[in-house]
N, C-alpha and C positions, 0 to 999 in steps of 0.2 A: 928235826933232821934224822932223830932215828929211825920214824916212823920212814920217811921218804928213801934211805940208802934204801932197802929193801927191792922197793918200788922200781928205784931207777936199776938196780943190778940187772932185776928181774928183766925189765923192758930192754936195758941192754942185748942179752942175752938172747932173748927173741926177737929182737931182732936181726942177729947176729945169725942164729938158725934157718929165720927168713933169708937173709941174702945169699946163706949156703943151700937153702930147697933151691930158689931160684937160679944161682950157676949150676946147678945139677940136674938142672930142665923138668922139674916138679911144676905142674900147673894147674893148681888148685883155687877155683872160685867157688865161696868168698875162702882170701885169705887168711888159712887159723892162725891161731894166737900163738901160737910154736911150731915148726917144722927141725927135725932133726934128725938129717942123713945118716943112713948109716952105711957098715961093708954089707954087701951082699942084695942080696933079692928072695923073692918067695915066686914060683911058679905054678900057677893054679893047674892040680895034677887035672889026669881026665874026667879019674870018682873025687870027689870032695864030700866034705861033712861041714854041715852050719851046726855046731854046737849050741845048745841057751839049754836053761834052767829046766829040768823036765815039769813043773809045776807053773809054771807062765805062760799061759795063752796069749798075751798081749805083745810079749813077745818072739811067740810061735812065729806071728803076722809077721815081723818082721824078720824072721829070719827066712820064711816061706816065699815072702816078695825077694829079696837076695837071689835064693837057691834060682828062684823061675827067673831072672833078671841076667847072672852067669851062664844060665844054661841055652839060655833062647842064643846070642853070637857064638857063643862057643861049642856045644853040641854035647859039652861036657854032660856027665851026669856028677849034679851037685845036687844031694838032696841036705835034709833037716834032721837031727836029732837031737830028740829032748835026752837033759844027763848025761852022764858018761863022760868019758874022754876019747879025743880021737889022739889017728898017729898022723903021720906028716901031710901037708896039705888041708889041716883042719881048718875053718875060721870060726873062733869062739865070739858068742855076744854074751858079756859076764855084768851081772847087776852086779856094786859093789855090795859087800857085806854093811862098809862102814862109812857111812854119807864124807865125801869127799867136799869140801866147803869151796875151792877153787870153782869146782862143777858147775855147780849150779842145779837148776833142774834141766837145763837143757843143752851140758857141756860132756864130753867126751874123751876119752885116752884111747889113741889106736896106735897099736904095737904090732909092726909088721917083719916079722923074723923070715931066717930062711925057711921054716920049716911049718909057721903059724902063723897067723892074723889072730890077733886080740884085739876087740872093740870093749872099752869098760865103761860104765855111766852109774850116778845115780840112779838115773830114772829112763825108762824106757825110750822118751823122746829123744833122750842123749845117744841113745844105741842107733835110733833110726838114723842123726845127723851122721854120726859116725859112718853109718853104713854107705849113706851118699858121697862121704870123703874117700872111702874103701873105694868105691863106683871112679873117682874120679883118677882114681891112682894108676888103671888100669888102661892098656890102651883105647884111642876114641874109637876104635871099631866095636866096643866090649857094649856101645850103644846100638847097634846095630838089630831090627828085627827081625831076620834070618842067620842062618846059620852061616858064621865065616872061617874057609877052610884056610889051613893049613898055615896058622898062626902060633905063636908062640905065646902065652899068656902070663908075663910075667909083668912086677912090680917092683918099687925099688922097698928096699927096708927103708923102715922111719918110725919116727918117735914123731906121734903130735899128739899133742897137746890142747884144747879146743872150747868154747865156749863164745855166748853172742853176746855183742858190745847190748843190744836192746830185744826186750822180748813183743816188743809187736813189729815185725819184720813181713808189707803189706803190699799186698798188687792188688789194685780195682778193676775189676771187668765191668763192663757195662754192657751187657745182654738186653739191655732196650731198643737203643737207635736200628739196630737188626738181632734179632733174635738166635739164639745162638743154645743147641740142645744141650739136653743133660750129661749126654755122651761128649760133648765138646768140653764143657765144664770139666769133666775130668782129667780129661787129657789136658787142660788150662793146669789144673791140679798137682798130676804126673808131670808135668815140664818144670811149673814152679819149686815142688819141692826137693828135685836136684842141688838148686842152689841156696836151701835152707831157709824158705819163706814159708813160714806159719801163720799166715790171715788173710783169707781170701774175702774184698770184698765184692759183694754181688750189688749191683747200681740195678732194682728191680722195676724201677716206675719210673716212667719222664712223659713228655707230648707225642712220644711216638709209641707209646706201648705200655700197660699195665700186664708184666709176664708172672705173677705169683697168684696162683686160683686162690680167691677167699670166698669160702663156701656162704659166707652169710650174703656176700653182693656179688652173685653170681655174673651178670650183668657187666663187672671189671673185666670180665676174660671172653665173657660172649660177646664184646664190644669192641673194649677197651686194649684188647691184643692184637687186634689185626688193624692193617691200612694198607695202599696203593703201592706195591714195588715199584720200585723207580730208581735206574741204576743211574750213574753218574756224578756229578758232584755235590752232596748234600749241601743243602740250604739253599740252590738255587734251580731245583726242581721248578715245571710247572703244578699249578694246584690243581690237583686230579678233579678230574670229571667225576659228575654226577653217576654215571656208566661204571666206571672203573670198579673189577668185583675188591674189595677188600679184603684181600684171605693172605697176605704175607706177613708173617709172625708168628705167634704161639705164645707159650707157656707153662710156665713147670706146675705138675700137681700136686697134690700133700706129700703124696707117695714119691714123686721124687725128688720133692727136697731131703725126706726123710732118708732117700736114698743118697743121694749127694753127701748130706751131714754125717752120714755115716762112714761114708768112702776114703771124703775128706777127715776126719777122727783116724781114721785107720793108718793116714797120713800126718799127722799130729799138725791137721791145721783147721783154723778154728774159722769159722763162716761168718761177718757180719753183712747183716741183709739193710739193706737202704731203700724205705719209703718214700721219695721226695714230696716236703711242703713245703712251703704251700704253693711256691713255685712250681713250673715242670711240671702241673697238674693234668693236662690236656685230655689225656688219657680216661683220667678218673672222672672228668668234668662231660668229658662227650658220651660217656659209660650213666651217669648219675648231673644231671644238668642244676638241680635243683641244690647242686654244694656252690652255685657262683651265685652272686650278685651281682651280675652283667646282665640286663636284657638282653635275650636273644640266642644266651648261649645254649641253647636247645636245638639251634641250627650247629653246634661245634660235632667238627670230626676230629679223630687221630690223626695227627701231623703223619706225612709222610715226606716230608725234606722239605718241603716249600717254605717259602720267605714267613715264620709268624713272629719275629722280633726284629726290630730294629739297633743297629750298634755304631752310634754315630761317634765319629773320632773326639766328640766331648766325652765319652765315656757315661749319658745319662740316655741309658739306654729304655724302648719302652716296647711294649706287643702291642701288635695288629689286632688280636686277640687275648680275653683274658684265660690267662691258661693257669691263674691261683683259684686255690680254697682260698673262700673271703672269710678272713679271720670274725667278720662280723656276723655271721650266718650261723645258727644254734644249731641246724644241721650238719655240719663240717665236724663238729665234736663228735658226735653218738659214731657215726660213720669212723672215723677214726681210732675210736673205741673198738667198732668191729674189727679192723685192718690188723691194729696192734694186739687184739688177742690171739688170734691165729697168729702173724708172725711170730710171737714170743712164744707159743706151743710148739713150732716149727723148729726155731733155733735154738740151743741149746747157750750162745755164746750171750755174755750177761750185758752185751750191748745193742744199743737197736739205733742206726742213723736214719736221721728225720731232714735228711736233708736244708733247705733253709738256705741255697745260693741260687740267686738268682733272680729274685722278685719280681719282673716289672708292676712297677704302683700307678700307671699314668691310672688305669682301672679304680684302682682302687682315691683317687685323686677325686673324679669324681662323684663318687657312689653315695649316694646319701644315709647307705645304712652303714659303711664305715664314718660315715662322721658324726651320727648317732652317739656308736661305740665309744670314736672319741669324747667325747662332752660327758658319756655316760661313768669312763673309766679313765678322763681326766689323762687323757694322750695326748702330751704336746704336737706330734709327729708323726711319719708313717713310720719312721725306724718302731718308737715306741710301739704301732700295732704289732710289725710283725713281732717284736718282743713278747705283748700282750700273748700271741698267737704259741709261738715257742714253749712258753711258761704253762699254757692248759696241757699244750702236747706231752711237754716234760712229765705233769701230773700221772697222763692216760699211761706214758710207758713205765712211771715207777709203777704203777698199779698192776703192769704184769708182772713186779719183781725186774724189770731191766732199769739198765741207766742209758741215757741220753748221750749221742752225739750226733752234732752237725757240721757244715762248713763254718768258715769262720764269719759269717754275714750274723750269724747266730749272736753275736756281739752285740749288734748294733741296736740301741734302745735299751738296752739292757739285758747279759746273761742270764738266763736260766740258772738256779739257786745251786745245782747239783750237776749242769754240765760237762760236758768236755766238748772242744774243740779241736775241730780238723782244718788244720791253717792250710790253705791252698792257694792265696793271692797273696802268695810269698811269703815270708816268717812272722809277718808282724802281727796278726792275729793272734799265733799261735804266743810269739812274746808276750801281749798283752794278757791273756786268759792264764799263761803260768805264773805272774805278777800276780795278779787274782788267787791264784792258788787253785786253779781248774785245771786236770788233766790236757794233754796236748798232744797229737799225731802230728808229726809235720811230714806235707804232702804239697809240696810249693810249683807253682806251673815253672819256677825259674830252673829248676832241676829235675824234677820227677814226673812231666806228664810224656807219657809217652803216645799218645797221638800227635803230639808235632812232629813237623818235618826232623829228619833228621841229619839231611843233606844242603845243599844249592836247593831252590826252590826250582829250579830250571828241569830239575828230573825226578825230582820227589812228588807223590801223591799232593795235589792241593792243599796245606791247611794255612792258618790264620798267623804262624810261629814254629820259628824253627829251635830245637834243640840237639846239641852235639852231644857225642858220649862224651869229650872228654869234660863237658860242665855237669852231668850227671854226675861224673866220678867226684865234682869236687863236691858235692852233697853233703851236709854236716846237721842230722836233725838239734843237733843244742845249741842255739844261738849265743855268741856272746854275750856273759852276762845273764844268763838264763837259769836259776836251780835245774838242774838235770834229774830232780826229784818228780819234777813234776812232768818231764818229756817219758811219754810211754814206748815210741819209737816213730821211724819212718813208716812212708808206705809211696808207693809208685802208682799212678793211674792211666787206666786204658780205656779213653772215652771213644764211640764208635761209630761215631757220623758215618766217618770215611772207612770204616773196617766191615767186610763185605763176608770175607772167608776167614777160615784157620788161618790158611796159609799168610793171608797178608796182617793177621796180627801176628802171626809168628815174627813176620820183619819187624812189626813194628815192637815188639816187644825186647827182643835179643837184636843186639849186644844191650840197649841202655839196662836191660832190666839184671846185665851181670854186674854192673856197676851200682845200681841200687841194694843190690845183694849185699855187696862187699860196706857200702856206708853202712847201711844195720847190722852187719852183723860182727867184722874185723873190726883191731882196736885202732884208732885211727891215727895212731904213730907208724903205722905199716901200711900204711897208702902209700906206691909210686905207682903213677900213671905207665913209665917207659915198664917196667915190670908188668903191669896193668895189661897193657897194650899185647906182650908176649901172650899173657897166661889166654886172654881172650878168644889171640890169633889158633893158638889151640883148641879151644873150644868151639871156635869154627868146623875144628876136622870134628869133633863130637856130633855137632848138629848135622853135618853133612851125613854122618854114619848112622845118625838117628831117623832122617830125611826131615827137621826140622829147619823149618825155612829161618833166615837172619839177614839184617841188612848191611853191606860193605862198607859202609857211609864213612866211619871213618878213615877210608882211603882216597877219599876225594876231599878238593879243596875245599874253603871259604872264599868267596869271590867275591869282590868289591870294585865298584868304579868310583871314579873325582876326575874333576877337571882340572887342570891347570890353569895356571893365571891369562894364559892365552886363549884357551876353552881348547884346550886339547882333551879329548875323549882317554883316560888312563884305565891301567884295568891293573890291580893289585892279588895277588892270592896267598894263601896259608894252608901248610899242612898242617891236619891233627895230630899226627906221626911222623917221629922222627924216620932218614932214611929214602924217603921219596923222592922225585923229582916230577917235575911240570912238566908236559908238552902241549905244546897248542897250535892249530892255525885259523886262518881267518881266509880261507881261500876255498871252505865247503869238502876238504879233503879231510881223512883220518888220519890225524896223527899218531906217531910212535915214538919210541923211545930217540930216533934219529931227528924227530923235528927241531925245532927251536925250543930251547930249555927256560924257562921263568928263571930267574935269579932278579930281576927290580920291575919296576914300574912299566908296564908295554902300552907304547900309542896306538890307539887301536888305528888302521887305514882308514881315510876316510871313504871308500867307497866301500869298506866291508859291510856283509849284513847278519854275518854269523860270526861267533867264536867256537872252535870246538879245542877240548882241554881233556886232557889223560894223564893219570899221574901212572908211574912206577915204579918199581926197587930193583934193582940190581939188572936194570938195561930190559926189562920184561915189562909189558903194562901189567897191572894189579889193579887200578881204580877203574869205574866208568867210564865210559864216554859221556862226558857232559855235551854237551850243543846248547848255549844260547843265542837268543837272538841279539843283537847291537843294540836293538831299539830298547829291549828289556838292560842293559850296559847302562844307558842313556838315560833309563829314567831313577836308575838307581844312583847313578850320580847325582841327578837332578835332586833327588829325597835327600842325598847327605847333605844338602846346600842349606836346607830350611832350619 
């Protein structure tokens, strides 16, 4: 009990501080560990001073990114000065003399007076977070990349206090499905580390594209990079013509990963690069033919969206083609030996993901030199192969000095001796491998992928599943019952079938990915969604000031149909926020705030063919126009029946 008063005072307290930022219109994503209002404010004069240590270069950078980051909205001249002291209007970045144990390595004190800004940390990284909390305190124009007149640059005074619940705090890009440059990575980079995520993973290899030059198989990039552009809805492309030139794609060279890794450090976030095996191979296969045990696959191209797997509602899913390394093949070794020596010269970050979801084995079912292997090495099963498969891999990447991680398929037949697991087919992998005592990321499609829809299917891009912010927010990486010793943190992913441009990962990324922010990094006794939902609407005006695109979605309903006992056609909805109302009609017109208001169950007419639905606040529309059709009503009642 002694040890705990402490504890709970503590949490008291900050929380106490939180509900007082919060009535004081502070909105700060992810939510720190303490906020506490003070009297007065600081008003960033027109000359300013970035004070740091005149002997620290490391955090020069950060204080030089500040100075140029105030000055670009504001027109202010904010420059840097090593040592010294300034007079009013200064903002100091001060390393502490004397390691603060609260801190951490990557926790902060920022102290905002009338007359000074103080950011203090042990370590550098802590200065950087800090700096993003300073960025957020100021108004959302202070994002803006011109110059904006005739504003007032003020903040309120505050005490916070600051540190991250987990230190792997992770967004996945995947730069395969469409290729995406080195200049875009960055700005991925710049957007992400506003909201305090330090681990960018890069998805570099799948059936549509090998985008990482390795100099030993040159062949992966003069192949294996390009294929057939074809806009519209991935996976159900025609399969390109023989004609069709191949040239949509690319690929980063030594030189700019090396430049990326760099950028990224400078940003204190760390790069894990993902090779996909043996699955998701296509790429590597239509590049170098002689890694499959398929007859024929000498005729294989680069997927460019068309139908090559099948996913039948059993869930045993199989390819049209094989698109794995055959674990049984001596060649698939040496080859992978080249891959992982250059990545691991490339990344500096002491892990390398080897992919390992997705298999299909119908290939490998019949192949006779997988069942060789088996007989040879005494594999009950194909799980046991890809195990078999896993465990060489494991070898090839300790041998550059990395460790291993995969998805959680990685499991199956048997863990890898030294792995970690990245649970993505919801916690229970990840459960099972921290029992085991294997590190764990949890990255669950139930909360954190953010290529699913994020609206009604009715008006949202095509996909397979939909996810709302507010089930992102309830994201919790330590499963009950879990040692928390062994969960290393979250991470969020952004797979890119369907993601063409910036702009449309911008939607697709923000708002969910402010919500994944705040599960890694605030303590999770300070999660409210209705709080949640404010600080966000905020951050709205940020991105608008930024010209960073975001999707509305949580202003629009949940829509559901059922029949009634008579077969009446019903139509139910929900908001994700409190405060809204419903309008709707079924008459082909646009409704507004004046039409018929939802409040229960509405019969739809029967001669209707359309529903159109608008939500509002305060007598204004705010959400979409949805438009569905009746027939799409009708068969979604039909599916709740089964």
């Amino acid at each position: 009990m002694k040890k705990t008063l402490p504890f709970l005072l503590c949490l008291f307290f900050s929380l106490a501080a939180f509900g007082q930022a919060a009535a004081d219109g502070i909105a700060l994503i992810p939510q720190p560990v303490s906020v506490e209002k003070e009297a007065g404010s600081f008003t960033l004069p027109a000359k300013s001073v970035v004070l740091y240590g005149g002997d620290q270069p490391e955090i020069a950078g950060i204080a030089s990114m500040l100075c140029s980051h105030l000055s670009t909205a504001t027109g202010y001249s904010v420059s840097p000065k090593a040592g010294g002291s300034g007079s009013g209007g200064t903002i100091q970045l001060l390393l502490l003399p004397q390691e603060d144990k609260l801190l951490g390595q990557e926790g902060y004190r920022l102290a905002v007076g009338k007359k000074r800004v103080t950011i203090s940390a042990n370590r550098p990284a802590g200065l950087f977070y800090g700096v993003q909390t300073l960025r957020q305190l100021f108004p959302p124009a202070i994002e803006s990349k011109d110059k904006v007149l005739q504003r007032s640059w003020t903040i309120p005074a505050v005490r916070i206090t600051d540190y991250p619940r987990f230190a792997w705090r992770g967004l996945m890009f995947d730069v395969v499905r469409h290729f995406f440059t080195k200049e875009q990575v960055k700005q991925f980079i710049d957007e992400m580390v506003k909201y305090k995520y330090n681990l960018l993973h890069l998805h570099l290899t799948d059936d549509e594209g090998w985008r990482l030059e390795i100099k030993a198989l040159p062949r992966l990039t003069e192949v294996g990079a390009w294929n057939v552009k074809k806009v519209g809805r991935f996976g159900y492309f025609s399969p390109p013509a023989p004609d069709e030139p191949r040239n949509y794609g690319g690929f980063f060279t030594h030189q700019d990963i090396r430049e990326l890794v760099q950028y990224a450090r400078e940003r204190y976030v760390d790069i894990l690069p993902e090779i996909e095996t043996p699955g998701h191979s296509l790429a590597a296969i239509a590049s170098y033919p002689e890694l499959s045990c398929t007859p024929g696959a000498e005729k294989y191209r680069v997927r460019s969206g068309e139908e090559i797997m099948v996913w039948p509602e059993s869930g045993h899913f199989y390819g049209l083609v094989d698109n794995t390394l055959c674990p049984a093949n001596d060649k698939v070794y040496p080859f992978l030996d080249k891959v992982f020596t250059e990545v691991a010269q490339l990344f500096p970050f002491p892990y390398i993901h080897m992919g390992g979801d997705e298999t299909a084995r119908n290939f490998w079912e019949t192949s006779p030199a997988i069942r060789e292997l088996m007989q040879k090495e005494k594999l009950k099963d194909l799980n046991e192969v890809q195990s078999y498969f896993v465990k060489r891999v494991e070898k090839i990447i300790e041998s550059k000095g990395k460790k291993l991680i995969g998805w959680d398929e990685i499991l199956e037949g048997g863990l890898a001796p030294n792995a970690a697991v990245m649970s993505w087919r919801g916690v229970k992998g990840g459960i099972e491998a921290a029992r085991m005592g294997h590190e764990v990321v949890m990255s669950p499609t139930t909360y954190v992928y953010l290529d699913y829809m994020q609206s009604d299917s009715a008006i949202e891009p095509p996909v397979y599943a939909t996810l709302r912010l507010k089930k992102s927010y309830e994201f919790d990486p330590v499963p009950e019952g879990v040692d928390p010793k062994w969960i290393k943190g979250g991470q969020a992913n952004l797979w890119t079938e369907q993601v063409y441009n910036m702009r449309h990962l911008q939607y697709m990324v923000w708002p969910r990915a402010f919500a994944v922010a705040e599960c890694v990094w605030s303590p999770k006794e300070s999660r409210n969604w209705g709080d949640f939902v404010r600080r966000v609407e905020k951050h709205f005006e940020r991105n608008d000031a930024a010209r960073i695109k975001y999707a509305p979605s949580l202003y629009d309903p949940t829509i559901r149909a059922s029949r009634d006992a008579s077969g009446q056609l019903l139509v139910d909805m929900e908001n994700e926020v409190d405060g809204l109302t419903l309008h709707y009609s079924f008459d082909y017109s646009f409704p507004d705030p004046f039409y018929p208001e939802y409040t229960a169950s509405i019969p739809v007419p029967k001669d209707a063919s359309v529903m159109r639905i608008i939500s509002c606040r305060n007598g204004k529309p705010i959400g979409r126009m949805i438009t569905i059709p009746v027939t799409e009503l009708q068969k979604r009642a039909d599916r709740g029946k089964k």
